[in-house]
Residue frames as a rotation matrix with the C-alpha (Angstrom) as fourth column:
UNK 1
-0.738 -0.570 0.362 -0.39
0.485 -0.074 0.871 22.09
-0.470 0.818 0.331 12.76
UNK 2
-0.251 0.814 -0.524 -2.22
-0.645 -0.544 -0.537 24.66
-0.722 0.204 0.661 10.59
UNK 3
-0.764 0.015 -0.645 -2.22
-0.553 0.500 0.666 22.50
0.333 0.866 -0.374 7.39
UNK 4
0.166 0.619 0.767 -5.40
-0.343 0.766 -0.544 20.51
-0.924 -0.173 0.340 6.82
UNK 5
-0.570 -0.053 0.820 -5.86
0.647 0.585 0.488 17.73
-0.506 0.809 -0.299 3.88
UNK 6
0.303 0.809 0.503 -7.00
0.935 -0.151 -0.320 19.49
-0.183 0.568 -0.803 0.96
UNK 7
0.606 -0.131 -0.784 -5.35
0.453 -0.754 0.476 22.47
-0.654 -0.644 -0.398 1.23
UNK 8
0.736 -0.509 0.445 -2.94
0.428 -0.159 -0.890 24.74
0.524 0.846 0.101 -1.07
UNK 9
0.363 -0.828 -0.427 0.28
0.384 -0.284 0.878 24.99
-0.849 -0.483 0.215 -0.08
UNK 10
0.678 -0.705 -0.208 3.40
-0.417 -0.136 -0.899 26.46
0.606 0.696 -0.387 -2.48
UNK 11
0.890 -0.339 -0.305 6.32
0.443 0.801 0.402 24.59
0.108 -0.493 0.863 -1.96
UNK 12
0.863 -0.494 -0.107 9.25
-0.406 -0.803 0.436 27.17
-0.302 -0.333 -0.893 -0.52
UNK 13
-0.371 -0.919 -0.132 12.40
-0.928 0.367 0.054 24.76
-0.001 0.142 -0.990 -0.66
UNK 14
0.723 0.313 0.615 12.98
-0.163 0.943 -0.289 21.32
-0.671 0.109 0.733 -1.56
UNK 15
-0.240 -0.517 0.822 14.23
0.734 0.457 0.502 19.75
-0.635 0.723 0.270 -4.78
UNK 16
-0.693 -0.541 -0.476 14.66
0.201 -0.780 0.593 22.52
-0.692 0.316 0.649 -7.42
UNK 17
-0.975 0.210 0.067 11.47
-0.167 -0.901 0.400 21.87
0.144 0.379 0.914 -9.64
UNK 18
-0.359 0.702 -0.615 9.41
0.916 0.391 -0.088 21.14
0.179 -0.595 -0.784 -6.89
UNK 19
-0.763 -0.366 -0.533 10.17
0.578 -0.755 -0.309 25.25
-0.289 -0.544 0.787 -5.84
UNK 20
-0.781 0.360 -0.510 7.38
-0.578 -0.726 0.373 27.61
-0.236 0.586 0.775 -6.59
UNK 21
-0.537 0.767 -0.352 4.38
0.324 0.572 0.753 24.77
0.779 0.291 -0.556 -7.29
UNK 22
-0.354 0.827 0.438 1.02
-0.934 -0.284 -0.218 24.84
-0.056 -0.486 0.872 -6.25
UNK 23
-0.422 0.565 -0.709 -0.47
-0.299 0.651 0.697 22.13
0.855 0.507 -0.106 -5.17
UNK 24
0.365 0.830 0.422 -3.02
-0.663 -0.087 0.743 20.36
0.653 -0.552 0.519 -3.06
UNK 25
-0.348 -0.170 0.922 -2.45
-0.936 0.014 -0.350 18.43
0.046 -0.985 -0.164 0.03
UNK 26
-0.639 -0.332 -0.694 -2.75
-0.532 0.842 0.088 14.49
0.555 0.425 -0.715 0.43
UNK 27
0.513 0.262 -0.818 -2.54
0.428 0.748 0.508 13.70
0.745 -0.610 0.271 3.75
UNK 28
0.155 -0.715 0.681 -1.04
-0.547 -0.636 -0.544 15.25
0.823 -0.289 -0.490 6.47
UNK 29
0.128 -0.796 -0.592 1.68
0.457 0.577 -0.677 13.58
0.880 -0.184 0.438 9.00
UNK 30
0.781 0.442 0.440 0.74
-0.023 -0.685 0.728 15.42
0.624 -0.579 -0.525 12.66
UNK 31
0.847 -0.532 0.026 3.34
0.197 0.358 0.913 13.76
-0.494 -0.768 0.408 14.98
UNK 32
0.055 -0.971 0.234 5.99
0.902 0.149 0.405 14.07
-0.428 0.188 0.884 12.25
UNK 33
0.419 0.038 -0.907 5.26
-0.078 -0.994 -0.078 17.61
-0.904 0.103 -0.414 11.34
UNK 34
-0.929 -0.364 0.060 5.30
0.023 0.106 0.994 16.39
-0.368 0.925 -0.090 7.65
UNK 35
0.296 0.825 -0.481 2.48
-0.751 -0.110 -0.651 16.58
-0.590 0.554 0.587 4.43
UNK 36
-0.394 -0.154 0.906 2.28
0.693 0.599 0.403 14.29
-0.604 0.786 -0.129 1.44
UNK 37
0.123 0.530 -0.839 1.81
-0.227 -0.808 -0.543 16.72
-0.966 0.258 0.021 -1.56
UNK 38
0.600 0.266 0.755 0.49
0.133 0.897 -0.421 15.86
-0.789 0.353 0.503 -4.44
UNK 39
0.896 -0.105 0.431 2.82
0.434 0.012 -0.901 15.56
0.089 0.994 0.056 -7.37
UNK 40
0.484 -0.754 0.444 5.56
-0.726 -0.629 -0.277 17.11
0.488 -0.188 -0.852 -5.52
UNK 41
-0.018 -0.736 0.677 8.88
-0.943 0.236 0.232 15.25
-0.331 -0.634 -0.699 -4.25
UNK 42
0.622 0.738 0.261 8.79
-0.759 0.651 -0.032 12.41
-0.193 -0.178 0.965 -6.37
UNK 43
-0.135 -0.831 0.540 10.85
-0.710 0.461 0.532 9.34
-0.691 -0.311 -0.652 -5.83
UNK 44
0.152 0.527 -0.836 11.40
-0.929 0.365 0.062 6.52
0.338 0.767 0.545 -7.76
UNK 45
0.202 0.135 0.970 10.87
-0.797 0.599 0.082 2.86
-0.570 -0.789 0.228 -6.75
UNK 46
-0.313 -0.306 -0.899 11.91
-0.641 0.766 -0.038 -0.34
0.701 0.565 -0.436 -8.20
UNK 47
0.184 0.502 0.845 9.83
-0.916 0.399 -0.038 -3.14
-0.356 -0.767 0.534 -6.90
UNK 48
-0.790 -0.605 0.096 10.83
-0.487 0.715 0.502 -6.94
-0.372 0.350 -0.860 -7.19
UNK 49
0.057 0.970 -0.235 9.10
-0.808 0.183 0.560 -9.41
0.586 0.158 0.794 -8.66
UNK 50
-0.683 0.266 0.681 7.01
-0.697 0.043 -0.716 -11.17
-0.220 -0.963 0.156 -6.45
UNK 51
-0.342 0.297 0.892 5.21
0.290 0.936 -0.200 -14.74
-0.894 0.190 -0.406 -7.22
UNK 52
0.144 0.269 0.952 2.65
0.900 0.365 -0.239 -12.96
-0.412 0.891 -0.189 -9.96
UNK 53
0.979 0.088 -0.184 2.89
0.027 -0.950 -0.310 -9.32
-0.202 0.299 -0.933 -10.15
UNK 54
0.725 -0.653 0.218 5.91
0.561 0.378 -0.736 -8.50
0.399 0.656 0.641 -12.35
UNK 55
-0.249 -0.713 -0.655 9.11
0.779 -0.550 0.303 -6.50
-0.576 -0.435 0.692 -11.44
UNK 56
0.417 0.372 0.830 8.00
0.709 -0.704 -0.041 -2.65
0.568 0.606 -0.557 -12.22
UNK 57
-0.932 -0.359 -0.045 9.68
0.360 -0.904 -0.231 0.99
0.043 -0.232 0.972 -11.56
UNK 58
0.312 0.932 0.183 6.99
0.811 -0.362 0.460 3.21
0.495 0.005 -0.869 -10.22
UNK 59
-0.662 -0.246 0.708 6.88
-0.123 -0.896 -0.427 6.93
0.740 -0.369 0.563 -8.92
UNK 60
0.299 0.921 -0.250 5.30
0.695 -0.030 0.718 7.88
0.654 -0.389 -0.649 -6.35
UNK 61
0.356 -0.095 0.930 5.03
-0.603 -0.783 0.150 11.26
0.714 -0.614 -0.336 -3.86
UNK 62
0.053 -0.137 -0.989 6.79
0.689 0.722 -0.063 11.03
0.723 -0.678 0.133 -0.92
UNK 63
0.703 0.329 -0.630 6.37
0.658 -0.636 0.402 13.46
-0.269 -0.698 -0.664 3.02
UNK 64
-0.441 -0.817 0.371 8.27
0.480 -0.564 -0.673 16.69
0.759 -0.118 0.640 3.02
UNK 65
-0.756 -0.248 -0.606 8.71
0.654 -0.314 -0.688 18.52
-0.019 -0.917 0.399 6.14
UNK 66
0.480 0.874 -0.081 5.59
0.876 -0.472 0.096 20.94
0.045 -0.117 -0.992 7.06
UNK 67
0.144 -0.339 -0.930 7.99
0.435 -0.822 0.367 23.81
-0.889 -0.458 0.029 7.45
UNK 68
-0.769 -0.636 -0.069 8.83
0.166 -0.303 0.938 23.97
-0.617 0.710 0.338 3.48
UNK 69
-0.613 0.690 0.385 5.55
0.570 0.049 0.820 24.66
0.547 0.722 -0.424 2.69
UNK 70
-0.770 0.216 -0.600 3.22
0.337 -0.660 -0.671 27.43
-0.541 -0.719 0.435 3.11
UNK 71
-0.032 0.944 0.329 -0.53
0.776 0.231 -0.587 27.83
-0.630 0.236 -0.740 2.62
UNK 72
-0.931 0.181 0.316 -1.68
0.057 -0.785 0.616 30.17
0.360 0.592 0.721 -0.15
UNK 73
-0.470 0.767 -0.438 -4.52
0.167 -0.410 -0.897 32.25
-0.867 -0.494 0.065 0.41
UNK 74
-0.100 0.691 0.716 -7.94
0.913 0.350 -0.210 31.80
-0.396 0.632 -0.666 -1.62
UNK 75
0.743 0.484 0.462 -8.65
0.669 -0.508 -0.543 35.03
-0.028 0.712 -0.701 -2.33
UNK 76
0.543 -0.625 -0.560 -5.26
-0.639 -0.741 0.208 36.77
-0.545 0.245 -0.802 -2.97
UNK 77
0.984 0.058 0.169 -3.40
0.059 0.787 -0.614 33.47
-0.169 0.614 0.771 -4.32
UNK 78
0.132 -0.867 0.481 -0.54
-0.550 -0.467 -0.692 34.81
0.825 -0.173 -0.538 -2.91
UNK 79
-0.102 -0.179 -0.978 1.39
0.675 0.710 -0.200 32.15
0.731 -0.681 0.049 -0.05
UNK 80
0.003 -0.134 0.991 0.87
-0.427 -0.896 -0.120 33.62
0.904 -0.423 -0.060 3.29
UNK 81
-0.945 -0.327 -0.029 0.93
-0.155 0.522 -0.839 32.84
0.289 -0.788 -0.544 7.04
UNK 82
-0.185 0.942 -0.281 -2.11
0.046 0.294 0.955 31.80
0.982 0.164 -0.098 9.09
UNK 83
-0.933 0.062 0.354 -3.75
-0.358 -0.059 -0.932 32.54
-0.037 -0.996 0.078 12.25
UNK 84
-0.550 0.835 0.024 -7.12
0.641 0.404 0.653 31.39
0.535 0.374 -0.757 13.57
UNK 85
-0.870 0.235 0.433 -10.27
-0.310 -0.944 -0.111 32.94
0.383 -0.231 0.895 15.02
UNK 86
-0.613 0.776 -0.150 -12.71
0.773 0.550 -0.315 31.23
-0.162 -0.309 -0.937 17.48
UNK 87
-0.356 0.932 0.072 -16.51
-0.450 -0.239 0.861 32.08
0.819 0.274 0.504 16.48
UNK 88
-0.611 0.275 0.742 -18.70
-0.613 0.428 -0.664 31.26
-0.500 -0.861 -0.093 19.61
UNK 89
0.304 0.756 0.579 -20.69
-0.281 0.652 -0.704 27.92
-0.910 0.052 0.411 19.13
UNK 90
0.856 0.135 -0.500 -19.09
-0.515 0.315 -0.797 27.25
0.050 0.939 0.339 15.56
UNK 91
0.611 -0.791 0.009 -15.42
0.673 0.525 0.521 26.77
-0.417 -0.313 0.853 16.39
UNK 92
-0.390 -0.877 -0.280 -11.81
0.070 -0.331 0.941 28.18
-0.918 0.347 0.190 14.89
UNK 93
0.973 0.198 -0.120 -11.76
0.000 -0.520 -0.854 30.14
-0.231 0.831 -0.506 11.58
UNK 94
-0.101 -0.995 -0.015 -8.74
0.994 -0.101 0.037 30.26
-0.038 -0.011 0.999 9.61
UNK 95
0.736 0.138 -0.663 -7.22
0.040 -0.986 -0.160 34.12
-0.676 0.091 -0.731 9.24
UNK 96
0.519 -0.591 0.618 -4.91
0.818 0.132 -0.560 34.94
0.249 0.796 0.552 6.47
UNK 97
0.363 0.234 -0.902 -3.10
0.795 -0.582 0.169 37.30
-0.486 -0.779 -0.397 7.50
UNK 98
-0.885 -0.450 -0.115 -0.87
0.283 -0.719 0.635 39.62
-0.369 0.529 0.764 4.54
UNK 99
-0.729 0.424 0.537 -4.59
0.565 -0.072 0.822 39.54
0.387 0.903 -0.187 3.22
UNK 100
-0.985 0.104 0.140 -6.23
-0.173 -0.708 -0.685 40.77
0.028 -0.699 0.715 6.12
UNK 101
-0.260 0.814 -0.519 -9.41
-0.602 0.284 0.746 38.60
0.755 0.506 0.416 5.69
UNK 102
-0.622 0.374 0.688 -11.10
-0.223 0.757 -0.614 36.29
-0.750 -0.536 -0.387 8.20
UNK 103
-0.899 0.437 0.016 -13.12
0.253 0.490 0.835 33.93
0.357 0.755 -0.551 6.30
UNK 104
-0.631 0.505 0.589 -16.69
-0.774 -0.355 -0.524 35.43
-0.056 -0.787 0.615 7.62
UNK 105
-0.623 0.419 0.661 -19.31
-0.159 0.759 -0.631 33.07
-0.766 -0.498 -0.406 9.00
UNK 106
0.111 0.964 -0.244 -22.04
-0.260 -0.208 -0.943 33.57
-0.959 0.168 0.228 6.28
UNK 107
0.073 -0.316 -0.946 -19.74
-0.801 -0.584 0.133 33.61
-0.595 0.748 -0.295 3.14
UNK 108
0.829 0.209 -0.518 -19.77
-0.504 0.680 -0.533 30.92
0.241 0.703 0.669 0.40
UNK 109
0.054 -0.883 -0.466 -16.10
0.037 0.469 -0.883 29.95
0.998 0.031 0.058 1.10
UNK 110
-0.119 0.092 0.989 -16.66
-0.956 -0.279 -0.089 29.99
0.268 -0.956 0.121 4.87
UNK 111
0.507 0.861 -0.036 -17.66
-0.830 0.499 0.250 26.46
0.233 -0.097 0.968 4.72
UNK 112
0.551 -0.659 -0.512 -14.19
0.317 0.733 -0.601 24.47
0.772 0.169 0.613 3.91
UNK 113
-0.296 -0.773 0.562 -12.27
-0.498 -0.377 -0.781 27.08
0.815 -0.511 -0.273 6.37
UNK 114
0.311 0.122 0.943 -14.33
-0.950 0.053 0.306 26.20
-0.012 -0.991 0.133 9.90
UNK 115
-0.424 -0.778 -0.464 -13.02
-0.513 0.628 -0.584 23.87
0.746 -0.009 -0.666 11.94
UNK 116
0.573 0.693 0.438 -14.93
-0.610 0.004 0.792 22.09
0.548 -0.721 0.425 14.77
C-alpha cells in the first residue's frame, strides 16, 4: 500500500461531506486495504452504562476503504497518484507523478518521504 500514517490524502467518494477534505492519516489497515482518517467518516456510538462510567453517545472516525482516497502532493497540493524510486543504500522515494517531482535526497522535505 502506498499510504503511510501521517500522510494527506483527499477523500474522492464516501459520505457526501466527507467529499473533497483534506486530511491527515491515523493509522493505516494493510491486510484490509483500509485507513482511519482523521475527522472523516464519522459514526455515532451509544455506549451502555456499565457499573461506573455513565451511558454516553460519542463520535468517533471509523476505516474507509484505501481506494477512496488519494494522496495529495506537498508541493502542488493538488491529489495525485504515486510511484516510488529506489536510491542506492537509502531505500524507496516516493514520486508524485502529475507533478513530476521525486522528492531529491538532499532536500528539506526529503526526510518524511524515504522509506527504509
Amino acid at each position: 500500500m502506498k499510504i503511510r500514517t501521517w500522510d494527506k490524502v483527499m477523500i474522492m467518494s464516501g459520505k457526501e461531506q466527507d467529499r473533497g477534505q483534506v486530511a491527515e492519516v491515523l493509522k493505516v489497515f494493510a491486510d484490509e486495504n483500509k485507513v482511519l482518517v482523521k475527522w472523516i467518516n464519522l459514526v455515532t456510538r451509544h455506549l451502555k452504562k456499565q457499573w461506573t462510567n455513565p451511558g454516553q453517545i460519542i463520535k468517533m472516525e471509523k476505516a474507509i476503504n484505501a481506494s477512496n482516497v488519494m494522496l495529495v502532493c506537498p508541493f502542488t497540493n493538488k491529489p495525485t497518484r504515486v510511484g516510488f524510486v529506489k536510491i542506492e543504500e537509502k531505500g524507496k522515494i516516493k514520486k508524485f507523478r502529475f507533478s513530476k517531482k521525486a522528492v531529491k535526497e538532499n532536500g528539506g522535505e526529503a526526510k518524511k518521504f524515504i522509506i527504509k
